[in-house]
N, C-alpha and C positions, 0 to 999 in steps of 0.2 A: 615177721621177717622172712617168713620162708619165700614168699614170692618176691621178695626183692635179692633175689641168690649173688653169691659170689660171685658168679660165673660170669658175669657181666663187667669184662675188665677192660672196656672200653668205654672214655668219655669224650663228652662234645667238648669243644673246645671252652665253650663258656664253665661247664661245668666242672672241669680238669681246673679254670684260675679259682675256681671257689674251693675244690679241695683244697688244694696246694695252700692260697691264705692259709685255710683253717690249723692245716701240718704244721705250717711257719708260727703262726700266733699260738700254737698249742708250747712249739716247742720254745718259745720266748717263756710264756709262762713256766715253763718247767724251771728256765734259766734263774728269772727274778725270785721263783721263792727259795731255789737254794743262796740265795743272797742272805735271807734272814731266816734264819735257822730257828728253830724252840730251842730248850735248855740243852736234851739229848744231840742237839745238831742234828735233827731225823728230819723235820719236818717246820714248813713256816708257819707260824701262827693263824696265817690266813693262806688258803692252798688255792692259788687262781686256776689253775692247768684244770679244776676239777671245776669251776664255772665255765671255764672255754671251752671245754667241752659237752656241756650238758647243752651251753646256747646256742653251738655249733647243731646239736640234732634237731632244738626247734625249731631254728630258722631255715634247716635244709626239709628238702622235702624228702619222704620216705624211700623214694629209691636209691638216693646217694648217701642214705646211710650204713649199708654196708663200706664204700670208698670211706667215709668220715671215719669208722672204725679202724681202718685198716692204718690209714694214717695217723691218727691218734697215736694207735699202738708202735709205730715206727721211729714216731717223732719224738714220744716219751723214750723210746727205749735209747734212741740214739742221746738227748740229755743227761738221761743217769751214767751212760758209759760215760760220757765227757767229764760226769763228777766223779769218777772212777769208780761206781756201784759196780758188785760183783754182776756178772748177765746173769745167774740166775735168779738174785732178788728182782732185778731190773725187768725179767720178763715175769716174774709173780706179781711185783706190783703193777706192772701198767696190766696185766691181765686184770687184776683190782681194779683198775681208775678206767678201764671201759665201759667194764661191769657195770660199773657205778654211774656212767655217763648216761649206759642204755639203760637200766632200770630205771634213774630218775624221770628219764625222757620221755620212755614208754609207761610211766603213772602218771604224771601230769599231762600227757594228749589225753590218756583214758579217764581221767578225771576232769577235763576240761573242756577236751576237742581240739583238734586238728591246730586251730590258730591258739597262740597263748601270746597274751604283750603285757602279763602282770600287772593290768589297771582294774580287774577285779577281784576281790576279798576271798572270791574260790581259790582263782590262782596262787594266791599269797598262802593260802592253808598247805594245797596241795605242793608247792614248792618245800615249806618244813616241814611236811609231812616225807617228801622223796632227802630233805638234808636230812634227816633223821632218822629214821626209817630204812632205807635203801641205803642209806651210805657206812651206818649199823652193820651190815651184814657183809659190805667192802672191805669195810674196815679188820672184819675177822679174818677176811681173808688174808690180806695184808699184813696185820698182824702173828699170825702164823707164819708167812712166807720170812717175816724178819725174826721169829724165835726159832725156828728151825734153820736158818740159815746163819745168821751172827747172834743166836744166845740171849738176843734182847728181851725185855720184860711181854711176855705179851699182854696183861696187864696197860701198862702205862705207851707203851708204840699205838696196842688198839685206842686207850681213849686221844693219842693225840693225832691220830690221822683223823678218827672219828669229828672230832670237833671242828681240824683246822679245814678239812676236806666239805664239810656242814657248813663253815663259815664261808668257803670258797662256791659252793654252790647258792647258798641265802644270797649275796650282794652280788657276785662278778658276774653270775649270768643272767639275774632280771637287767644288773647294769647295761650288758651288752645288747640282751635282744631290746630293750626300752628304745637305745638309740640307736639300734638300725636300720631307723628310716630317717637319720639326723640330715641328709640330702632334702628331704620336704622343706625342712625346718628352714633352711639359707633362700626357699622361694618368698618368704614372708617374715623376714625377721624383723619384732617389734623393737627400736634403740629402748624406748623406755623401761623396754620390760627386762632386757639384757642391761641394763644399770641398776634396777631394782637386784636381780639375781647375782652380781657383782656383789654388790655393796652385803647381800645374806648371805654369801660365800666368805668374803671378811672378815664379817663379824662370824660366824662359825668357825669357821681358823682360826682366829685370836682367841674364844674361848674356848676352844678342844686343846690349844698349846698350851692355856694359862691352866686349865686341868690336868695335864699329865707332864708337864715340864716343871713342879713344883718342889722345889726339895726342902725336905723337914717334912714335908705333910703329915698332917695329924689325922689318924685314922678316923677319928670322929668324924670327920667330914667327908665319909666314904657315898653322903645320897647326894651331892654336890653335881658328880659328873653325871648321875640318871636326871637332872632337872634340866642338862641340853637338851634330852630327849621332847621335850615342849618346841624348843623353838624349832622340831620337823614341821611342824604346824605350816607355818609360813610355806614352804616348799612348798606342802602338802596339796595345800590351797592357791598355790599362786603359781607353781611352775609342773605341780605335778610331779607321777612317779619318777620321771626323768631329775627333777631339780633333788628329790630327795637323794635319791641311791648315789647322786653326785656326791653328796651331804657328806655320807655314808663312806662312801670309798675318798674322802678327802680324810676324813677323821682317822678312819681305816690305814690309812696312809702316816699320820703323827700320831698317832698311838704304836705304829710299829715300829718310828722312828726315833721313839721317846727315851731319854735317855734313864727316867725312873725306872723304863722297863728292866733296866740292867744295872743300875745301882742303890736301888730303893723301891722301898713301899710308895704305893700309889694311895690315892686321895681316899680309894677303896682300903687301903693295905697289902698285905701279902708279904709275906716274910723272906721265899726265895722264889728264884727268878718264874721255878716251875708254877709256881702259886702264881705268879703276879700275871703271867702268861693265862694263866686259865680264867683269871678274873676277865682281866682284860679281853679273852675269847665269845666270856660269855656274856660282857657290856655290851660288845659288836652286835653279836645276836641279838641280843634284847633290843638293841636302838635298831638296827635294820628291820626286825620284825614290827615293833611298834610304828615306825615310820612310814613304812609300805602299806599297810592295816592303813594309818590314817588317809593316804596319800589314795589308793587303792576304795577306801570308802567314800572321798570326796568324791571323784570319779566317778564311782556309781550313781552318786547322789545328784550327782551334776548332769550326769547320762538320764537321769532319771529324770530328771525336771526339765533337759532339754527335748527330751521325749514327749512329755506331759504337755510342755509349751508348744513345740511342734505338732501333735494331737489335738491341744486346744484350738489352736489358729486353723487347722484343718478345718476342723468341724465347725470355727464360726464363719471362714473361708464357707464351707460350703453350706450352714445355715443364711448368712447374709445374700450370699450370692446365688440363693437360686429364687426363682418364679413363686413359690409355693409361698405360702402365708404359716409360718411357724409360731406357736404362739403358747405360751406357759399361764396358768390360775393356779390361783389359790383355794381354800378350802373354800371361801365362800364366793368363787367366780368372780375374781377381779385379776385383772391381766399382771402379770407379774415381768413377763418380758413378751415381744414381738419383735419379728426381723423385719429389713428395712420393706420386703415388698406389702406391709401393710402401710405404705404411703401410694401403692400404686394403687389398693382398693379401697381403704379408709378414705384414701385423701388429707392424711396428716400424718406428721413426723411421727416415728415409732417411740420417739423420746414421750410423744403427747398421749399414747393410747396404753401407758404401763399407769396403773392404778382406777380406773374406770372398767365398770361393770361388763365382763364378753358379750351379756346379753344386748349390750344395748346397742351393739352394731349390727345384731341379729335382725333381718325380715319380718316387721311386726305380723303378720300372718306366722311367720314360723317360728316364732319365740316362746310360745308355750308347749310348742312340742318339743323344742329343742330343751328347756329347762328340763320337761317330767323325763325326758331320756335322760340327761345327766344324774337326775336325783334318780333312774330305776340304775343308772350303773353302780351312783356310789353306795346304795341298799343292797344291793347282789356283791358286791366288792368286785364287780368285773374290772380284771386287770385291762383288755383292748376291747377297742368298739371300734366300729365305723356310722359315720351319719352324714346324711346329706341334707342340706337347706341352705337359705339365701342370705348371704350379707346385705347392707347397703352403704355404699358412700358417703360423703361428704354432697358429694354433688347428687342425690339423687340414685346414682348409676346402680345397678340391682346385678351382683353377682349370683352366680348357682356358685357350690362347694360343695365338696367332699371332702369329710372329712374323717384323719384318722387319729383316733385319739389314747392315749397312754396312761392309766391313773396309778398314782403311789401313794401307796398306804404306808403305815407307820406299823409295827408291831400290834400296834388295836384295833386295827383296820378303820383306822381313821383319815382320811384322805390327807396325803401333804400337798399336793400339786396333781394339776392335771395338761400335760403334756400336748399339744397337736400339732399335727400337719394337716391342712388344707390346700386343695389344688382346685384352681379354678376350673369349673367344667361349664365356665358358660357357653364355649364355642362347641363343644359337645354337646349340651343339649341342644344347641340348635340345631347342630349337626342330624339329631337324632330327628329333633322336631322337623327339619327338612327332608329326611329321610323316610318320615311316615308319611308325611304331606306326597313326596315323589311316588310311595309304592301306593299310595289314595291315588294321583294322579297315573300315574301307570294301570292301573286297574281298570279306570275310566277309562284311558286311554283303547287297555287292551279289549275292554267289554264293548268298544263302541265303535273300533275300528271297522273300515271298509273291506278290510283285509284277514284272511282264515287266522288265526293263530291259536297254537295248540302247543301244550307241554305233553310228552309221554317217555317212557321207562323206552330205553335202546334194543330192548329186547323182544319188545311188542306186547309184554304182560298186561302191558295198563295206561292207560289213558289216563293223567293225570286233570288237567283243564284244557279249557278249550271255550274261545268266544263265542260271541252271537253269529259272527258272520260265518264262523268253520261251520259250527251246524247248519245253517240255511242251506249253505252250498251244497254238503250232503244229507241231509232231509231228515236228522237224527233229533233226536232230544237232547240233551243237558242228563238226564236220568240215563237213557238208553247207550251213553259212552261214555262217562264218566267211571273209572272203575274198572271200567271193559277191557278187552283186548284190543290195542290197536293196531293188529294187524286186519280187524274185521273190512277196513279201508280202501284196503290195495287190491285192485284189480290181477296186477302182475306179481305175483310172491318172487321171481328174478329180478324185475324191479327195484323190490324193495332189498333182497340179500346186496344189490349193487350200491344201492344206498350208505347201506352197513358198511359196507369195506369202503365206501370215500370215507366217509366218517370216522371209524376209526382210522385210519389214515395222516388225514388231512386237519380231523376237528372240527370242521366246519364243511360245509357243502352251499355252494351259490346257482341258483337258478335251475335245478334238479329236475326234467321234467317227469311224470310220472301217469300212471292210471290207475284215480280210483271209482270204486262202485257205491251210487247213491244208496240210500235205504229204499228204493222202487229198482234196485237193479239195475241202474241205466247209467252206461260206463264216460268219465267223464275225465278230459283231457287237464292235468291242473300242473303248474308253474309252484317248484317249492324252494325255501333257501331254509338250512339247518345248520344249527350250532350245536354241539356235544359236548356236554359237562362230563368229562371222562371220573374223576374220582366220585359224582354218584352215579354215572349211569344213566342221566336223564338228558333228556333233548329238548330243545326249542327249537318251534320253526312256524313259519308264514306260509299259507298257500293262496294260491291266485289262479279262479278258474278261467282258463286258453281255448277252452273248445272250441269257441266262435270264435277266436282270432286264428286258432291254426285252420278252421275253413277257409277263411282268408285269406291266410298265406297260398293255401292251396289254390287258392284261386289266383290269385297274385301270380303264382309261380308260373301257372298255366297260363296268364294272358302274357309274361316275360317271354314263354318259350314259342306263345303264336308269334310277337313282338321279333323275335332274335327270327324265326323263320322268316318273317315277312322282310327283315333288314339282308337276309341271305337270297331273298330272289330277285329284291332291289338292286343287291348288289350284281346277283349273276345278269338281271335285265340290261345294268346298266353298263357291264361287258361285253353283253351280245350286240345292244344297241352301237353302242361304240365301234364295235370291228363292223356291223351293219352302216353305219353313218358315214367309216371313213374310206368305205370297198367307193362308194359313189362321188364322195369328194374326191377322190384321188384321179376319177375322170374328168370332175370339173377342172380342174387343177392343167389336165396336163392338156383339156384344149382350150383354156383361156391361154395357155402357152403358147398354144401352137397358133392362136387366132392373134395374138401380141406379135410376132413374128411375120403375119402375114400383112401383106398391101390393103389396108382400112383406113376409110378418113378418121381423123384427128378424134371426132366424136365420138366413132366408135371406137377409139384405142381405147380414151378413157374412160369409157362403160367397162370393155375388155381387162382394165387394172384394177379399176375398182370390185371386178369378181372373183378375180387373185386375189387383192388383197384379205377380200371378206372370207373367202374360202380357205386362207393360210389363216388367220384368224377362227372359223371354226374349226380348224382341223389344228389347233394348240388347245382349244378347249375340250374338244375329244380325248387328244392326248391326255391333258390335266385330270379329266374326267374316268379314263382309263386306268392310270397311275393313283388317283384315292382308291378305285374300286378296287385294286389289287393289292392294294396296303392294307385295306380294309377287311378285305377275305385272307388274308395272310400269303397270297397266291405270288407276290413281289420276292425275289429271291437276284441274291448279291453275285454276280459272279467276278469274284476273287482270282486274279493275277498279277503280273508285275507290270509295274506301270512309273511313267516318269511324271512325278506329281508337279515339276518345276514346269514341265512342258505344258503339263494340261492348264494350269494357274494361266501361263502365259498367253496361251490360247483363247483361253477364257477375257481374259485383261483385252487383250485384242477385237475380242468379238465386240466388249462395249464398248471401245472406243467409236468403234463406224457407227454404234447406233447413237452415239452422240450426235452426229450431223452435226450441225452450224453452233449447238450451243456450247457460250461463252463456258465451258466447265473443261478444268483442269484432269485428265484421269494420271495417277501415280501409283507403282508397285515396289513394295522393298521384299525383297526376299532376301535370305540365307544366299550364300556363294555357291554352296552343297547341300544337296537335298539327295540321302539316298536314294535306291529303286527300294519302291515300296509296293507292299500286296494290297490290292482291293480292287474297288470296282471302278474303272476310270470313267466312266462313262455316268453313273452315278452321283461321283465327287464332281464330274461337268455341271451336272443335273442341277448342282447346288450351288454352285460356284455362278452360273449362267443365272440360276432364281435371283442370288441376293445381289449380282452387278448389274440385273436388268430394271431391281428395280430400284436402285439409286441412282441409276441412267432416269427411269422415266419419274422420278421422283424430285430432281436434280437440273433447276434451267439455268443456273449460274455460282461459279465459285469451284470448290473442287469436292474430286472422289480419292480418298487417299488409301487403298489398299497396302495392308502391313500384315506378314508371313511370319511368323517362328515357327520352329520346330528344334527338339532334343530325345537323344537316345532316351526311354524310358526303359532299362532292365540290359538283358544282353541282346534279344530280339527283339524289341519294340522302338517304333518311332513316333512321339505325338507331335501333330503337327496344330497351331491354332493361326486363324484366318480371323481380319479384321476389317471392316467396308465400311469405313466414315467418311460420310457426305456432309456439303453444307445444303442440303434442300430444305424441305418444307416442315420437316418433324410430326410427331406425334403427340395429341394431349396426354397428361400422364393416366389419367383415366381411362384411358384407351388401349396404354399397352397391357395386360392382362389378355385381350384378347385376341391381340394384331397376330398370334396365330393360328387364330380358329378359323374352320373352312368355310369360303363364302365372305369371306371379310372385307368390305372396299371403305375406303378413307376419303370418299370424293369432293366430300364439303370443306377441307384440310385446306384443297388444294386451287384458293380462288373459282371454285367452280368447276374449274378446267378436269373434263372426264378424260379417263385412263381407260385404256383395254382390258381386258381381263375380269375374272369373277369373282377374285378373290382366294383361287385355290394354290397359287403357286408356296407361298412361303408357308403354310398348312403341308403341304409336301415338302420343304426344304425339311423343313423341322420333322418330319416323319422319319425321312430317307437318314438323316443325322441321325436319330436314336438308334436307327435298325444298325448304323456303322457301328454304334457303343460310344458314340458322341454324344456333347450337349452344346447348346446355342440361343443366345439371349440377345437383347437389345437391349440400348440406352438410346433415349430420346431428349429432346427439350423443343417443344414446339417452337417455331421460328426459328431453329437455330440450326438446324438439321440430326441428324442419327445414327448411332453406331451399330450394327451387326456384327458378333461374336460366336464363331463357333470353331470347336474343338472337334480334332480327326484322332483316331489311336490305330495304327498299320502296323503290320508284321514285316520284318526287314525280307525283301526278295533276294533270295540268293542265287 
């Protein structure tokens, strides 16, 4: 009690209506038993106030038993002042019937535990043992407080709180705590079983009244009323502690209202009132003890077998229900029971294989072993074995088992049964059987591989194994590294420490290269890949000698960089040549100008235009020819300004329209209303705009060219703009577009024969000059049907 202190005088509010109850129902009881008083007018026959209290400490938990005490004592004291008790008996006895509360309370948890619901035969001891016992040494208390205070017998005060206080603890508080959980009982009420209990309630009232309401009785017939004591039976069994102690406090009830008690001997006798009183005290008892006992034993008995039944069903639950073959003999090996998964390996009901010999489903190969082991167990009286060998089915089918087997002797050591569990291991041994076949086949595998392979210690201690082919490659024996140290290998000891730390690292290492030294010294370039088994310390790994392939490379690498040379003086030639090619056209140029202007006959004009023509003609493939070389060399370089991209579009729109000339084609442009000033290279965005409309101009002899512009802010400074040139011309196969942007590309067979100017370089540049902007640009085609060109611009807003 000490850690549950007083001092704690603050409760939850759930807690505060459970006291408060307990005060109110303590102080009722105080009321009802000065109703009916014993001879002395001290004390009722039956003292409730001392069962309400004692049920009140079970059913509370241990912290609010200080509060329960408190109001006990409040609630008692305030009743005896209302019956006008002097306050100082008034505060000696309930100091008594606290006492008495918490003692009883505190032997029955210490004898029982924490819960008590008086449905077992401990509880019932321990309850008369705290009404008798603890209520014994209340009662002296008590007793003294009323001889020192009014003169009374202490003698006859102590035996009669003693008994009626015993009587108040025996029935009123198993009664109460039984049914304080009578709220379960209204989720499942059976009608029949509540007519049954009706009808034994009846009849127990009609014969407890026909026994103590009888006048004249003849003392002879004082064993008459202990032979109700039989019919607790029925409760006992049929409604339990709760129907009994009903019983009990029903009878308890007309016996104290009886009016023999006050004008006659009872069936018992008793002369006067004080006699008839204690008879009657001590019938109570005997019936409530006997009743409870039986009521309290059924309960066990009933706990016990539904225990026993819920344990059996378990275990045939989980005999029946598992995989394993469970199976019971007799003295002379004939099956006594089996569960049902001997129908999955017999092949017959389990009902069919109880009386037929174990052996005879045994492996005839393994039946003879199997017997002389059973006969060397039951000769040794080995209690457990283990054994494994084969069943066979019904069908044929040939299990493997294990089996583990249980034998029971008799006091003679004479076998009574012998016990087993069997678990199939057939897919385990094949497992196994598969398992040796793999590391047979892995061995071949490893011995015969094309490829080094070798196990060895992390550490370089030792060379565990290692193939045919690791050796060849390093010229060693099977003897000479086996055992060894395997760092005798490595040409670089840095090498191999770098090794290490991937390894432990990583776990594993892929494609490692390394240098080790033959057994003739001669250092040799090898390819390795390692796995690290960290909990033992051991590695696996493949090597693959590279020597001759990294000459290879090396030589590889070397014909790449005469290769890249020779593409960089191609390219510078074909810069020189160009600005060489175009210094001399540009003279033909300006005097077929000048010779087209002058006074020539007709003949020679058009000799004079046809050298123009061919000369502006090679001097665009110059140009074209210029512009790859300088995309090429990375020598091309953007020069970024502001620029009005609506104007250049339109410009552009324009230039093809004139080179349409006479042909029947539509040219159209939709542009945005607004098109910011935007940064880049205008002259470049010409470049491409002028590439992709010159050649759905010369691509394009009828129908239309429909150019279509968007553009939108991308961020706070950005504007992408995308560009769209769909023609109805001639199209492309679809096999063909994959590379209608490689350089040098012409489509001339596309186009009824009819040849076009050009080499093929232009749209190879469109597509170049777009990427270098941070653009991209694609086509759709459908041969016959004409073609669409897409590409995407990304500018910085000019400010």
């Amino acid at each position: 009690m000490a850690k549950h202190a007083f001092s704690s005088c603050v409760l939850s509010g759930k807690d505060g209506l459970r006291v408060a109850a307990i005060m109110l129902g303590y102080f009722f009881a105080h009321h009802l038993a000065f109703l009916f008083p014993d001879s002395h007018h001290v004390l009722m026959a039956v003292w409730p106030a001392g069962g309400v209290g004692l049920a009140s400490l079970l059913l509370s938990p241990r912290r609010l038993w200080p509060a329960i005490i408190l109001a006990l004592f409040a609630a008692g004291n305030v009743a005896n002042i209302l019956e006008h008790r002097l306050l100082i008996n008034s505060l000696g006895f309930m100091t008594a019937n606290v006492m008495e509360s918490l003692g009883c309370a505190w032997l029955i948890i210490r004898l029982c535990g924490p819960v008590v619901r008086f449905d077992r035969v401990q509880e019932i001891w321990a309850l008369l043992l705290a009404a008798t016992v603890v209520n014994a040494f209340s009662a002296c208390l008590g007793a003294s407080v009323a001889s020192l205070t009014s003169g009374s017998s202490f003698g006859t005060f102590w035996m009669s709180w003693w008994i009626s206080d015993g009587l108040g603890i025996l029935i009123v508080a198993p009664f109460i705590v039984t049914w304080s959980d009578v709220h379960r009982l209204s989720k499942g009420i059976r009608w029949m079983r509540l007519a049954e209990s009706c009808i034994f309630m009846l009849l127990w009232g009609m014969g407890s009244w026909i026994c103590f309401n009888q006048n004249g009785a003849h003392p002879s017939n004082f064993v008459f009323p202990y032979m109700l004591i039989v019919l607790l039976v029925w409760p006992a069994i049929r409604f339990g502690q709760r129907g009994v102690l009903s019983a009990i406090i029903v009878q308890g009830g007309i016996l104290i209202i009886s009016s023999q008690i006050l004008t006659g001997p009872l069936l018992w006798g008793g002369s006067g009132l004080e006699e008839r009183l204690l008879l009657m005290q001590m019938y109570l008892g005997f019936t409530a003890v006997s009743g409870m006992i039986f009521a309290a034993s059924y309960s066990e008995r009933r706990t016990a077998e539904e225990k026993l039944a819920e344990s059996e069903l378990r275990y045939r639950e989980l005999v029946e229900g598992t995989d394993d073959l469970v199976t019971r003999v007799d003295s002379s090996g004939n099956l006594t029971y089996v569960n049902q998964a001997a129908e999955k390996i017999f092949g017959i009901k389990a009902d069919a294989c109880v009386g037929r010999a174990a052996f005879e489903f045994v492996h005839p190969e393994d039946r003879e072993r199997t017997r002389k082991a059973f006969e060397d167990w039951v000769s040794r009286k080995v209690r457990r074995a283990t054994h494994q060998n084969r069943l066979v089915g019904k069908s044929g089918r040939v299990f493997e088992m294990f089996w583990t087997v249980n034998l029971n002797f008799d006091t003679s050591g004479n076998v009574l049964s012998v016990g087993s569990i069997a678990r199939d291991i057939t897919e385990h041994k094949q497992a196994e059987d598969a398992l040796r076949a793999s590391e047979e086949k892995f061995r071949t595998l490893f011995n015969n591989s094309e490829v080094g392979m070798f196990r060895s210690r992390l550490d370089g201690s030792e060379f565990l194994d290692a193939n045919s082919k690791y050796l060849a490659m390093l010229g060693w024996t099977r003897e000479e590294v086996i055992g060894k140290p395997s760092v005798i290998v490595w040409g670089d000891p840095g090498e191999r420490e770098k090794m290490v730390r991937a390894l432990r690292a990583q776990g594993s290492v892929e494609n490692f290269e390394f240098k080790a030294c033959k057994k003739t010294g001669e250092e040799r370039i090898f390819l390795t890949s390692l796995r690290l088994y960290a909990e033992t310390g051991i590695l696996e790994g493949s090597i693959t000698d590279i020597t001759e392939r990294k000459k290879a490379e090396a030589a590889l690498n070397k014909a790449k960089e005469d290769a890249e040379a020779a593409n960089k003086a191609k390219t510078e030639f074909l810069l020189n040549i160009s600005h060489d090619i175009r210094t001399p056209l540009n003279s033909i140029l300006g005097l077929s100008s000048l010779l087209t202007s002058a006074e020539v006959d007709e003949k020679s004009r058009k000799c004079i235009q046809i050298i123009k023509a061919q000369g502006l003609g090679l001097l665009s493939l110059v140009e074209d020819i210029l512009h790859i070389s300088k995309l090429e060399s990375g020598q091309m370089t953007l020069r970024v300004q502001g620029f009005d991209f609506a104007a250049t579009m339109k410009h552009a729109v324009e230039s093809a329209r004139v080179g349409l000339g006479e042909k029947r084609v539509i040219l159209t442009c939709a542009m945005p209303e607004t098109i910011p000033r935007l940064n880049g290279d205008e002259l470049r965005v010409a470049q491409i705009l002028n590439n992709i409309l010159s050649n759905a101009v010369k691509y394009t002899e009828q129908g239309e060219i429909r150019v279509t512009v968007t553009g939108a802010l991308c961020g706070a400074d950005r504007y992408g703009v995308e560009v769209s040139v769909k023609d109805t011309g001639f199209g492309i196969v679809a096999e063909d577009l994959p590379r209608i942007f490689d350089p040098f590309t012409r489509f001339h067979e596309f186009h009824g024969g009819k040849t076009h100017e050009g080499v093929g370089l232009g749209l190879n540049i469109t597509k170049t000059l777009v990427h270098l902007m941070g653009g991209d640009i694609r086509v759709v085609s459908e041969f016959g049907k004409g073609s669409e060109f897409l590409f995407t611009l990304d500018f910085g807003l000019a400010h």
